[in-house]
C-alpha positions as a Python dict, from the first residue, in 0.01 Angstrom:
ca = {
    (1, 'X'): (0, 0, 0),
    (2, 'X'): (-25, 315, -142),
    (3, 'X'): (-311, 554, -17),
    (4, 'X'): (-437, 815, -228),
    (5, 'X'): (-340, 1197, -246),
    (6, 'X'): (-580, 1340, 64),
    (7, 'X'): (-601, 1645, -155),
    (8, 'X'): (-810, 1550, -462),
    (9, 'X'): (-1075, 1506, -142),
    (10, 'X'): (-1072, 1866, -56),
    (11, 'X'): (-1310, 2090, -156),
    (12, 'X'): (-1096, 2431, -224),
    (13, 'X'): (-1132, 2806, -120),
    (14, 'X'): (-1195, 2883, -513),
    (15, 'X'): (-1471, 2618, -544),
    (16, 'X'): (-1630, 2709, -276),
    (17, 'X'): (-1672, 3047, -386),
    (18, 'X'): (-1850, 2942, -716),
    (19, 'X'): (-2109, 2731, -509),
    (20, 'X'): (-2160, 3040, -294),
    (21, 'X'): (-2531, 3062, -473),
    (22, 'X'): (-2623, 2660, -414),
    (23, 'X'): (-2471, 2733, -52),
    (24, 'X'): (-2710, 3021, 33),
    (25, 'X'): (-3015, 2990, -99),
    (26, 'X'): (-3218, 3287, -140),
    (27, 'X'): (-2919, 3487, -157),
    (28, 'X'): (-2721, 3754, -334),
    (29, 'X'): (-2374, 3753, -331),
    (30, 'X'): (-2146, 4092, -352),
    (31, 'X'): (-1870, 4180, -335),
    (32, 'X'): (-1719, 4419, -103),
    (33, 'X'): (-1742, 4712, -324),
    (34, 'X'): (-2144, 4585, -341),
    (35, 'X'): (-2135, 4457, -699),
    (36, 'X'): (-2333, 4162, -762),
    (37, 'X'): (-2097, 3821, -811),
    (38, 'X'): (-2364, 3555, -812),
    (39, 'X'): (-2774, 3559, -770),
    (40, 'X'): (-2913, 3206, -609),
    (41, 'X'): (-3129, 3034, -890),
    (42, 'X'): (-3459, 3094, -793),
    (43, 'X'): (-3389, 3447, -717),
    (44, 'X'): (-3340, 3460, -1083),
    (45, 'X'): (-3679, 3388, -1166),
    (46, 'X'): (-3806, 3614, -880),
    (47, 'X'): (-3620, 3931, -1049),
    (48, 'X'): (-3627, 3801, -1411),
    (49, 'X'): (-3269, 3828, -1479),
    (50, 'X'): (-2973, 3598, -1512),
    (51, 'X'): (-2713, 3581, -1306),
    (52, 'X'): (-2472, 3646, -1580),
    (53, 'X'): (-2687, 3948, -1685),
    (54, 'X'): (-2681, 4089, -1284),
    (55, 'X'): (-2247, 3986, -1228),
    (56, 'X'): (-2044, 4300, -1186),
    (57, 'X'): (-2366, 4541, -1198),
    (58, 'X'): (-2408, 4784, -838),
    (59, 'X'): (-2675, 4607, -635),
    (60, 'X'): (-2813, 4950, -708),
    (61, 'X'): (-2924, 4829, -1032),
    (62, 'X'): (-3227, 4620, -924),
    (63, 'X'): (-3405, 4872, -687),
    (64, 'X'): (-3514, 5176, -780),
    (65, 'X'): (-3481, 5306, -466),
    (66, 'X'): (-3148, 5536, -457),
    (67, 'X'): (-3016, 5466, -131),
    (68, 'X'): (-2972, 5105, -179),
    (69, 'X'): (-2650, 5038, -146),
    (70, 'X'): (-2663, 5310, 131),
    (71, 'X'): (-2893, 5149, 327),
    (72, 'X'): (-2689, 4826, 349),
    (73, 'X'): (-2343, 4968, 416),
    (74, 'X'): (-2523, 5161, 696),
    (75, 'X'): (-2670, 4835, 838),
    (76, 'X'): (-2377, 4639, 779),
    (77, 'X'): (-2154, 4859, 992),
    (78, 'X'): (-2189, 4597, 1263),
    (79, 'X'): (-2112, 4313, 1054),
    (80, 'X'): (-2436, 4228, 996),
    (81, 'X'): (-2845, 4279, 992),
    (82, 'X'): (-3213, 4139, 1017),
    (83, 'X'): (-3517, 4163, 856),
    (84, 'X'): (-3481, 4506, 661),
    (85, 'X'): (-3780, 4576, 471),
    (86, 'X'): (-3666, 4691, 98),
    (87, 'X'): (-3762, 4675, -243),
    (88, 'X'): (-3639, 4502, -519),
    (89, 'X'): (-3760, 4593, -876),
    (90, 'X'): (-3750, 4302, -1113),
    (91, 'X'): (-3654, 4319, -1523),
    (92, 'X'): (-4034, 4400, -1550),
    (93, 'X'): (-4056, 4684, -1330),
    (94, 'X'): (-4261, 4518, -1087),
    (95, 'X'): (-4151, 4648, -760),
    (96, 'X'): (-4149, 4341, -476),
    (97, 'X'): (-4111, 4431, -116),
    (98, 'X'): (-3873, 4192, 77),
    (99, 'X'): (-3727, 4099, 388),
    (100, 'X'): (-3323, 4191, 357),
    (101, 'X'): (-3046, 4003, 617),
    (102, 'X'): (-2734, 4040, 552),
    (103, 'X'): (-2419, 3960, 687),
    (104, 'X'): (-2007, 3960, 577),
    (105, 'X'): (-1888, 3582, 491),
    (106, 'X'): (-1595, 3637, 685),
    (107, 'X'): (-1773, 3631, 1006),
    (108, 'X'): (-1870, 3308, 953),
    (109, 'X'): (-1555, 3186, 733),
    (110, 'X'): (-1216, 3243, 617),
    (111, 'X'): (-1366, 3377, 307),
    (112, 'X'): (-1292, 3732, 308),
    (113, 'X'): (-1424, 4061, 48),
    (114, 'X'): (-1786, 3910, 34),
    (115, 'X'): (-2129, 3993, 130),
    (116, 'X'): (-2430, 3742, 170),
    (117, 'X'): (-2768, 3923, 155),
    (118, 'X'): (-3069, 3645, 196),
    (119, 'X'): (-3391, 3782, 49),
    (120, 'X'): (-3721, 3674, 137),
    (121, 'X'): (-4028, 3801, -40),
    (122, 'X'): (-4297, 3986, 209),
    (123, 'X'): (-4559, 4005, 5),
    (124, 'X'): (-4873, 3815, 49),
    (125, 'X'): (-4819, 3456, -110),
    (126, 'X'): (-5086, 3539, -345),
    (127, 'X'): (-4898, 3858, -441),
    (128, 'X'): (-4756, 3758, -777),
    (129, 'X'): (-5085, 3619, -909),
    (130, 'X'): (-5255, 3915, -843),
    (131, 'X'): (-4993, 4167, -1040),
    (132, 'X'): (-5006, 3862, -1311),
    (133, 'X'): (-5430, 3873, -1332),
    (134, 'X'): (-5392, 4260, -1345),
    (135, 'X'): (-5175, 4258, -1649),
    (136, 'X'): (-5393, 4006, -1786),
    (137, 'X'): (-5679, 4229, -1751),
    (138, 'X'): (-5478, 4536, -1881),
    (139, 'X'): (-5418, 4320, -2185),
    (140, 'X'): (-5733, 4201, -2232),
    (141, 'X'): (-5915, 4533, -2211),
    (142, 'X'): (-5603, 4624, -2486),
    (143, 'X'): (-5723, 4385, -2702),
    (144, 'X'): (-6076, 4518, -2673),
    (145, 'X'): (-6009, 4847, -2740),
    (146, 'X'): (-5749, 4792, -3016),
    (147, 'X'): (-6070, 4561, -3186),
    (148, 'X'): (-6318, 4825, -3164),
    (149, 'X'): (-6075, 5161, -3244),
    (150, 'X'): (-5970, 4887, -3584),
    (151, 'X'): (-6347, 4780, -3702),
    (152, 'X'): (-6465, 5130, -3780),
    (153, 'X'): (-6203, 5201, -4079),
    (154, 'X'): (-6224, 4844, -4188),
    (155, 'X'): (-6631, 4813, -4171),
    (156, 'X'): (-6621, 5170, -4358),
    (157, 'X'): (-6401, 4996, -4646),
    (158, 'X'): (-6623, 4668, -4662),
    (159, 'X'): (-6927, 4907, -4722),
    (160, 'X'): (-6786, 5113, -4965),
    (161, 'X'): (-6634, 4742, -5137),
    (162, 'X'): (-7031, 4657, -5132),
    (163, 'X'): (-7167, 4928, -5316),
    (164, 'X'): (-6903, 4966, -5574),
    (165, 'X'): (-7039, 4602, -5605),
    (166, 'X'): (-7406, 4681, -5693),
    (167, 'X'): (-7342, 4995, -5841),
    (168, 'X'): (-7529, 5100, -6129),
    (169, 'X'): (-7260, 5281, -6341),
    (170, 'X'): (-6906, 5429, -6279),
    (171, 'X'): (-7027, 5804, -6177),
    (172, 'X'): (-6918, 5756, -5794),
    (173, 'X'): (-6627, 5481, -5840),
    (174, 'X'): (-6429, 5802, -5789),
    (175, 'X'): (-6558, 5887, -5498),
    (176, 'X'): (-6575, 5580, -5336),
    (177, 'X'): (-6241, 5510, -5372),
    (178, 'X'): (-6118, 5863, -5214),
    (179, 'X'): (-6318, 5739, -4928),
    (180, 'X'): (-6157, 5382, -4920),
    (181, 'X'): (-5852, 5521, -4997),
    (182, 'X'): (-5910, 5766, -4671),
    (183, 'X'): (-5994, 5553, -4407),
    (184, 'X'): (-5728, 5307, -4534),
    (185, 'X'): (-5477, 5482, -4401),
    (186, 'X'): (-5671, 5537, -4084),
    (187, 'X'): (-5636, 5212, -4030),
    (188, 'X'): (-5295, 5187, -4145),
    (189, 'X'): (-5208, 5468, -3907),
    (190, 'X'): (-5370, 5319, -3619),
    (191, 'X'): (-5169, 4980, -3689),
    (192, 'X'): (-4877, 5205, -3712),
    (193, 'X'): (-4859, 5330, -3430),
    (194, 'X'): (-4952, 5004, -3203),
    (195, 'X'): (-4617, 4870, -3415),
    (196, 'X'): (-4437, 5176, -3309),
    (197, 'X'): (-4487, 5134, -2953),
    (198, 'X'): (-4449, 4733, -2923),
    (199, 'X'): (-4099, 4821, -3112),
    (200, 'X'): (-3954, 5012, -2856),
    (201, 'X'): (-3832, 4670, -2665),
    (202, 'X'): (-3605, 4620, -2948),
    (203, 'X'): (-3264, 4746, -2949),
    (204, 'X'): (-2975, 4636, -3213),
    (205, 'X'): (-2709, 4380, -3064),
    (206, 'X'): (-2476, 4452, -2898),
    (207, 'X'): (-2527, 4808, -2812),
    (208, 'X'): (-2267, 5065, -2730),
    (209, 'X'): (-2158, 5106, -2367),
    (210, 'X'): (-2148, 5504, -2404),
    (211, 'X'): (-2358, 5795, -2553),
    (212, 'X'): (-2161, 5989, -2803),
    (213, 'X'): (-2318, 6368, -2715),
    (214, 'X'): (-2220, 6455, -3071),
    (215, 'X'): (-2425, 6143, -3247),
    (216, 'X'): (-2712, 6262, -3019),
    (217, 'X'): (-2696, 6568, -3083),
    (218, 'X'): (-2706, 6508, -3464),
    (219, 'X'): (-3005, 6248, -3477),
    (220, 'X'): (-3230, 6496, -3251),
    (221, 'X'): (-3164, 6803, -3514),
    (222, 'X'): (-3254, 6495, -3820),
    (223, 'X'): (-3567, 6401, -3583),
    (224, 'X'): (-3671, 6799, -3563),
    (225, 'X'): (-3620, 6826, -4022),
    (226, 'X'): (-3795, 6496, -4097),
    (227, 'X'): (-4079, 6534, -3870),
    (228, 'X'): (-4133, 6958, -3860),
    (229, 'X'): (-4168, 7230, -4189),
    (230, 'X'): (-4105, 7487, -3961),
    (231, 'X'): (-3806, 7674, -3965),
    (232, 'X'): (-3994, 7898, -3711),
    (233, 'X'): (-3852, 7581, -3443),
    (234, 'X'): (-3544, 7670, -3256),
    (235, 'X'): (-3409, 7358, -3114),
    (236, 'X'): (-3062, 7442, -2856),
    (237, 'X'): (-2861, 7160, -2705),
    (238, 'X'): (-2611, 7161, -2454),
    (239, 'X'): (-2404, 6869, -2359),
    (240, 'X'): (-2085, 6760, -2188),
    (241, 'X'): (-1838, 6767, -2490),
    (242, 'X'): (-1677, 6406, -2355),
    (243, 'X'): (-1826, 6064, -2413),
    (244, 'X'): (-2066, 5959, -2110),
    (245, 'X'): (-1941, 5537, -2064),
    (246, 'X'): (-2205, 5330, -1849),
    (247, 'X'): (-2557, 5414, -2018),
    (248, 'X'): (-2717, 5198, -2340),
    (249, 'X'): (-2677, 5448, -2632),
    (250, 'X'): (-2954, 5321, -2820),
    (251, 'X'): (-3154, 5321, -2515),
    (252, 'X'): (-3077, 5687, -2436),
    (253, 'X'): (-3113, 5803, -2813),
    (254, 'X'): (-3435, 5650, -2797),
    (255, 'X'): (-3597, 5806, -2505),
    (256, 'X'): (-3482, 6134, -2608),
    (257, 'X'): (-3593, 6108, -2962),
    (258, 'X'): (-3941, 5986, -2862),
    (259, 'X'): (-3933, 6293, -2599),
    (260, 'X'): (-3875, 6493, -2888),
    (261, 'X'): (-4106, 6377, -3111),
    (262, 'X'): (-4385, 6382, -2863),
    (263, 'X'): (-4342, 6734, -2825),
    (264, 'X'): (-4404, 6801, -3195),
    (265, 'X'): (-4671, 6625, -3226),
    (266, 'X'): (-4863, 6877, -3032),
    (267, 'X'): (-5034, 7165, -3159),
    (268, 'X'): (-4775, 7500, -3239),
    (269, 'X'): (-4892, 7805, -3090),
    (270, 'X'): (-4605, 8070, -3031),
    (271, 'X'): (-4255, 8122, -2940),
    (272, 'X'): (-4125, 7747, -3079),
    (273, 'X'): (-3870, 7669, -2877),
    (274, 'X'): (-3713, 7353, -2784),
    (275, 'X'): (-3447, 7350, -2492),
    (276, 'X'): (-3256, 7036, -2397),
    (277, 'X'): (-2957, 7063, -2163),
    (278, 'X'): (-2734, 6697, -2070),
    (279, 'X'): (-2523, 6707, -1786),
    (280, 'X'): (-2371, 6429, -1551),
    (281, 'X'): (-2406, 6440, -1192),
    (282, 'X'): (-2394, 6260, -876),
    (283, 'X'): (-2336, 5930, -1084),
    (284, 'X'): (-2645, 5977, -1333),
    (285, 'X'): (-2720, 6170, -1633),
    (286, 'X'): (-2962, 6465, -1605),
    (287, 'X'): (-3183, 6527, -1863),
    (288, 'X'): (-3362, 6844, -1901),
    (289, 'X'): (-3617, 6933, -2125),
    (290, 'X'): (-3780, 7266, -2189),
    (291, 'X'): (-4064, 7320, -2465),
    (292, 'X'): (-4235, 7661, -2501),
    (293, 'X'): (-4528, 7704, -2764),
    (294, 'X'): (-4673, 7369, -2786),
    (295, 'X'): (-5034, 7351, -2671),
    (296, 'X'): (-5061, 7082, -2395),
    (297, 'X'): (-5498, 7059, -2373),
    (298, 'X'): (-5674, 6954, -2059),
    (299, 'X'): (-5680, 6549, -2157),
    (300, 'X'): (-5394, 6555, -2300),
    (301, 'X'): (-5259, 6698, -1961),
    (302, 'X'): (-5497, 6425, -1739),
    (303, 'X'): (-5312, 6144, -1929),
    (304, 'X'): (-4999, 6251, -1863),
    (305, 'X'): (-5031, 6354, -1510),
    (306, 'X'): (-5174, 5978, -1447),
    (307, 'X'): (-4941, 5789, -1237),
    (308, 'X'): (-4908, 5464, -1475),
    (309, 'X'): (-5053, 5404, -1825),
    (310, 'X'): (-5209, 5121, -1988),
    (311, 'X'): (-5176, 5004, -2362),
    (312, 'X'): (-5558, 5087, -2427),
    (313, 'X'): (-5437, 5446, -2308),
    (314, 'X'): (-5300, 5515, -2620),
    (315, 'X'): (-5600, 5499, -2806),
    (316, 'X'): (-5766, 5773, -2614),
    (317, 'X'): (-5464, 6028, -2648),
    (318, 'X'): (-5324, 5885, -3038),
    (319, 'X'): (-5077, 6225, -2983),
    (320, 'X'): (-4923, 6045, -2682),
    (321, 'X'): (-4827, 5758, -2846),
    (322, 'X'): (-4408, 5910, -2836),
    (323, 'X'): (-4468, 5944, -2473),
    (324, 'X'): (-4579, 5611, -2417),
    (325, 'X'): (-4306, 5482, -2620),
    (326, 'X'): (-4071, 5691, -2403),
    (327, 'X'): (-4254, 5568, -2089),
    (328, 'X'): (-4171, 5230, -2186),
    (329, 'X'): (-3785, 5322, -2282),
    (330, 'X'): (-3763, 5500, -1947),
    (331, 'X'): (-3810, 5140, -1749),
    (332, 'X'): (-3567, 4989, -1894),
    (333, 'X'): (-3318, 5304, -1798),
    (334, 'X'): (-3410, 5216, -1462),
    (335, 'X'): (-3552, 5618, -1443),
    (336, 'X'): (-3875, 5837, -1406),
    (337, 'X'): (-3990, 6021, -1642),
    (338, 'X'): (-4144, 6395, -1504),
    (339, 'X'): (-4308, 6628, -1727),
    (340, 'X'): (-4474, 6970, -1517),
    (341, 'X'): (-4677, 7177, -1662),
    (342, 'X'): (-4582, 7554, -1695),
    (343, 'X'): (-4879, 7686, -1801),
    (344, 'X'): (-5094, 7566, -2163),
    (345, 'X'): (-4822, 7662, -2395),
    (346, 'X'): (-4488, 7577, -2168),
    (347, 'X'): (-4386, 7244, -2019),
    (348, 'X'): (-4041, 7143, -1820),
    (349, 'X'): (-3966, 6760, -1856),
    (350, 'X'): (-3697, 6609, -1620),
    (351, 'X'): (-3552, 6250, -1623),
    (352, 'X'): (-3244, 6116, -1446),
    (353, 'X'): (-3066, 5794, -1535),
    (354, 'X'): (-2827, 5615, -1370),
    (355, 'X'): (-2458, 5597, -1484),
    (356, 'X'): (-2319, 5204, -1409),
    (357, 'X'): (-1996, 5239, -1318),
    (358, 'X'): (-1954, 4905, -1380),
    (359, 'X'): (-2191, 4830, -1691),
    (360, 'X'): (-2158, 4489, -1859),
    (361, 'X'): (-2244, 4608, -2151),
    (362, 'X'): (-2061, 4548, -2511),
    (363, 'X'): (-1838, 4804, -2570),
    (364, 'X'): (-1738, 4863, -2942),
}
């Protein structure tokens, strides 16, 4: 009798390490030069990313605290650890503290070059529903205000519509259709610029894995002649003169641009001049702003200087709505945005985004 081959029984080394996720639960697998290889399914959801999106990026990439990766080779210098309180930030921004363990597989195994870090969420159960209600809120009080700041212009239109109705003869038709024609594109502003700001979560696919300082350069100038008269401006750039690999390009352009812009749209006293200075360092790219002559008021100021902003924001401060936009951009760079305030004429803004060494994204 012939018994079958023992071996088609065996589970191998190599299938083993693609269950590694269904195997620990909970769990992020690296590698040992702390790039993600696999995220447990239900981590997914937690963090709101893929596994496929989160393979070969530096654990690094879903905190935004920038001793991550430092923190765990410290801990792991024994071979392994318990109960480290973190934070995790998820696709959304929402930062979640957790309960880090981590250990190397080969202490356990004969699985060598990986590193199993169980997560387990600290927060009160009830956490997530509450950050969920508050956004609710946030977008319900957006709604609100977006209804109210849109009825004046339109009920000014139907009014004028009714009394070019009963009018008696054509003397004021002019008139009343300068007005219509005014507060039309009030209203069409105002609709504008909510567009403007929901469109800054769209980026063209697939975009390029490296800012071209040269493109950049040439798109801020075109921002400065299409949007300012002036000639009185002087905008100077400096910029490493090599391609930067490892940042979004649209992404970058677009936080920049929106910088940019938001600095025009203030009011021009003096001395227009716009600084920007690029420069790659420690693994990110430093961005440095300086603007001198633009009149920052006392609101304008207040709203800036407020630690988070909501969508109903915007219509309060309508000049902000470039800084919102770069807000937005700015959490999907993984970075903060900084602006201080010189004095009322004279601002510095600072950002720094991180460089991934190991970005998965398209390359063209």
């Amino acid at each position: 009798m012939k018994h079958p081959e023992i071996s088609n029984y065996l589970i191998s080394e190599e299938e083993i390490k693609q269950r590694l996720a269904s195997i620990f639960v909970d769990s992020i697998v690296l590698k040992s030069d702390y790039r993600i290889k696999v995220v447990s399914k239900n981590l997914e959801d937690l963090l709101e990313y893929t596994s496929a999106e989160l393979q070969d990026k530096s654990i690094d990439y879903i905190s935004m605290h920038n001793d991550f990766r430092k923190i765990l080779e410290r801990e792991l210098r024994k071979g392994f650890f318990e109960d480290l309180s973190l934070e995790l930030t998820t696709r959304t921004n929402l930062n979640l503290r957790v309960s880090v363990s981590g250990f190397y597989l080969g202490l356990i195994s004969d699985i060598n070059g990986y590193i199993i870090i169980k997560i387990k969420i600290s927060e009160d159960p009830s956490f997530l529903q509450k950050e969920l209600y508050k956004k609710t809120r946030e977008l319900d009080s957006f709604i609100y205000r977006t209804a109210h700041d849109l009825r004046g212009p339109l009920a000014t239109i139907k009014g004028l519509l009714n009394l070019i109705k009963i009018r008696k003869n054509n003397e004021e038709i002019d008139e009343m259709m300068k007005l219509i024609e005014v507060h039309a594109d009030k209203l069409d502003e105002r609709l504008f610029k909510l567009l403007y700001l929901a469109d800054t979560d769209e980026t063209p696919h697939p975009p390029r894995g490296c800012v071209d300082f040269g493109h950049l350069k040439v798109a801020l100038r075109s921002t400065l002649e299409n949007n300012c008269q002036l000639d009185s401006i002087r905008l100077q750039i400096t910029a490493p003169q090599h391609d930067v690999w490892g940042l979004n390009e649209f992404l970058v352009t677009a936080f920049v641009n929106n910088l940019l812009l938001y600095v025009l749209s203030l009011p021009i006293t003096d001395r227009n001049t716009i600084l920007i200075g690029f420069a790659v360092k420690d693994n990110h790219l430093k961005i440095k702003m300086k603007a001198s002559g633009f009149k920052a008021n006392p609101q304008v100021r207040k709203a800036i200087e407020r630690p988070s902003f909501m969508y109903s924001d915007m219509l309060s401060y309508p000049l902000l709505v470039n800084y919102y936009a770069a807000q937005k951009v700015a959490m999907h760079l993984n970075t903060l945005l900084k602006i201080d305030f010189l004095n009322d004429n004279d601002q510095y803004i600072s950002a720094s985004i991180p460089v991934q060494s190991d970005s998965q994204l398209p390359l063209l």
